[in-house]
C-alpha positions as CSV (number, residue, x, y, z in Angstrom):
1,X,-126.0,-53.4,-52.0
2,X,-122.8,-53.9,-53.6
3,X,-122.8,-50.5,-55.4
4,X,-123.3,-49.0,-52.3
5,X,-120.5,-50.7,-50.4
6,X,-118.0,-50.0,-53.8
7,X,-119.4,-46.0,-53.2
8,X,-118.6,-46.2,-50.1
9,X,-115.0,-47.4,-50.1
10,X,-114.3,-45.7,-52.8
11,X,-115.3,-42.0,-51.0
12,X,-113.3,-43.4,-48.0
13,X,-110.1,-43.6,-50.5
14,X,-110.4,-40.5,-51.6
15,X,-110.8,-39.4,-48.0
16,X,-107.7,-40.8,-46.9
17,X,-106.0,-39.3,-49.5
18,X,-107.4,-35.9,-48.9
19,X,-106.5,-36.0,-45.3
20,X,-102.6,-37.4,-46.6
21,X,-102.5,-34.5,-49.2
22,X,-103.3,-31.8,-46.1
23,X,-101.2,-32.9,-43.5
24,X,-98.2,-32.8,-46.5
25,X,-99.2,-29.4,-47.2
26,X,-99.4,-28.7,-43.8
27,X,-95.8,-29.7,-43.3
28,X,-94.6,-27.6,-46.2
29,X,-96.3,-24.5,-44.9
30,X,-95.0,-24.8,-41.2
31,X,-91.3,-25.4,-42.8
32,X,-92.2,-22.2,-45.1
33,X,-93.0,-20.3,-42.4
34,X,-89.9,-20.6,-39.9
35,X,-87.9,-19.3,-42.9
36,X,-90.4,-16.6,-44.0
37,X,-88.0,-13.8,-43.7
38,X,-84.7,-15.6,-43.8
39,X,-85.3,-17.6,-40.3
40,X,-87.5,-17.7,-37.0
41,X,-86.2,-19.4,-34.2
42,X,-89.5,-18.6,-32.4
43,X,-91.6,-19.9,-35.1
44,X,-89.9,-22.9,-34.8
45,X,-90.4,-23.3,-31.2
46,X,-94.4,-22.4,-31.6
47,X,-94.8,-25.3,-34.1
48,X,-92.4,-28.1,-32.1
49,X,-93.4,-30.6,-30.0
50,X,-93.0,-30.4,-26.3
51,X,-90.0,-33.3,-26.5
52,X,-88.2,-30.9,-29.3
53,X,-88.6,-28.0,-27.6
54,X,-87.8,-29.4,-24.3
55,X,-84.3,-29.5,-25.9
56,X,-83.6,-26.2,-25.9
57,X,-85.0,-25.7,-22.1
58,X,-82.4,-28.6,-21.5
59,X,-79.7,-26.7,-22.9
60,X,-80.5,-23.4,-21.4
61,X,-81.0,-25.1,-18.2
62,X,-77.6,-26.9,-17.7
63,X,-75.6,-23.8,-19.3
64,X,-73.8,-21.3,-16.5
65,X,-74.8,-18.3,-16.9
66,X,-72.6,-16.1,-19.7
67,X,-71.7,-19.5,-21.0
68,X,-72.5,-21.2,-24.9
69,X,-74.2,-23.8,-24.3
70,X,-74.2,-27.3,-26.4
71,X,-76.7,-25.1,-29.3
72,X,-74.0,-22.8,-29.7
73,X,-75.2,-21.6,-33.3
74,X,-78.4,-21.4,-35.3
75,X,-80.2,-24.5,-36.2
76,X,-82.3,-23.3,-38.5
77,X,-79.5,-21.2,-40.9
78,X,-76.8,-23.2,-40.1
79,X,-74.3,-20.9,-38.7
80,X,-73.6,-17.6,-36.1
81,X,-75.1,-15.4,-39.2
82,X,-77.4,-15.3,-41.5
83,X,-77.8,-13.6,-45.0
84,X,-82.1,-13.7,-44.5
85,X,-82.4,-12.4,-48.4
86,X,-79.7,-15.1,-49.7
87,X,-82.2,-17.7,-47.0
88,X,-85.3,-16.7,-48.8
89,X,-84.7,-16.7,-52.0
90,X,-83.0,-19.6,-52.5
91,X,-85.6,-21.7,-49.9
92,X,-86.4,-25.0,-51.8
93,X,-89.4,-27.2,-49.5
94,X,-90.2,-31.1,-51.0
95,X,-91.6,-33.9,-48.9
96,X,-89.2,-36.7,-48.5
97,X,-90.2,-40.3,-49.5
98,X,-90.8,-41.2,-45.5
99,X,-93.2,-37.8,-44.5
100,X,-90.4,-36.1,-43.7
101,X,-89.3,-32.0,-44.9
102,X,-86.0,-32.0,-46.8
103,X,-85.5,-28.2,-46.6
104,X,-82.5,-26.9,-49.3
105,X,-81.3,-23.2,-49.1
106,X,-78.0,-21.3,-49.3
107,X,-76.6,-19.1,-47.0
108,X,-74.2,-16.5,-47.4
109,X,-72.9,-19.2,-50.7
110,X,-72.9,-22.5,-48.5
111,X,-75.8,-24.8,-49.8
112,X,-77.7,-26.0,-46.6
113,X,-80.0,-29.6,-46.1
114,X,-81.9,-30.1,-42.8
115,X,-84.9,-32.6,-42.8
116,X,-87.5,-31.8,-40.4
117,X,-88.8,-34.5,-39.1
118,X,-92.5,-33.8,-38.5
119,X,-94.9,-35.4,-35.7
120,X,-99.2,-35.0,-36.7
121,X,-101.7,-36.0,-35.0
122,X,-105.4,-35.8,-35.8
123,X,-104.9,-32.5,-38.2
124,X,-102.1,-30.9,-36.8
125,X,-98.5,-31.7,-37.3
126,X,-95.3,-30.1,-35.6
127,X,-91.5,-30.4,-35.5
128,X,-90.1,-33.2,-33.9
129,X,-86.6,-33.3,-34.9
130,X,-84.2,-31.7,-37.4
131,X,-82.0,-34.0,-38.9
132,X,-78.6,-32.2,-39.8
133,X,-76.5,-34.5,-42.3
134,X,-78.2,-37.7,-41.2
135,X,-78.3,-36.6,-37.7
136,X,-80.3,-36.4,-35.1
137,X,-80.3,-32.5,-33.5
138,X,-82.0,-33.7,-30.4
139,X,-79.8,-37.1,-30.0
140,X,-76.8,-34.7,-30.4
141,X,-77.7,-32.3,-27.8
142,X,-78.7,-34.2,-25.3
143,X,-75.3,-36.4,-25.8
144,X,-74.0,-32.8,-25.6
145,X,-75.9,-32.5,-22.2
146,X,-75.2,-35.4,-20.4
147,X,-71.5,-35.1,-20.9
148,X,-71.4,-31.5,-19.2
């Protein structure tokens, strides 16, 4: 009986770590994939969660028409423009020691660090936030909001 119970807690281990191992991948590859090509805002928003992406609704929502709103460049590059070949190729993905993606890249000379803070549940994991020098994107918008 004992064997079986020392099998059996040692395949849930390795289970568990399994499952760990994917969801880490998993966060790599979604980060990898909003700057395939230099940077995808819409890739971003398709792998968010509805609280992150709510954000930019926020924004758009309490912005007058013809105005910048409080997201008045791009998150994911870091500025108004983008060198998406400069982006790609310099790209560095690592999994922080909380879960989180600390994503390095240059763009157009400046080194860039965003951590995307990632949300999973059951086998799926999205954006949540992007952390931009310590700081919270969607703390700073919605400040940004509220004071309009």
């Amino acid at each position: 009986m004992k064997k079986y119970l020392i099998a059996l807690v040692s395949l849930m281990a390795c289970t568990t770590t399994f499952a760990q191992d994917n969801l880490q991948a998993q966060k790599l590859q979604i980060v990898k994939r909003i700057y395939a090509g230099g940077g995808n805002h819409q890739t971003l928003i398709n792998n968010s969660t509805r609280d992150f992406k709510s954000v930019f609704i926020e924004d758009e929502r309490n912005t007058p028409i013809g105005e910048v709103g409080c997201i008045d460049y791009d998150l994911i590059t870091q500025g108004q423009d983008s060198n998406p070949k400069e982006i790609s190729r310099s790209l560095k993905t690592s999994i922080t020691d909380n879960g989180h993606v600390l994503a390095t890249f240059r763009n157009f000379g400046k080194l860039n660090k965003l951590t995307y803070v990632m949300s999973c549940n059951g086998n799926r994991c999205l954006v949540d936030d992007v952390l931009e020098n310590g700081k919270s994107f969607k703390r700073s918008i919605r400040k940004c909001i509220r004071s309009l």
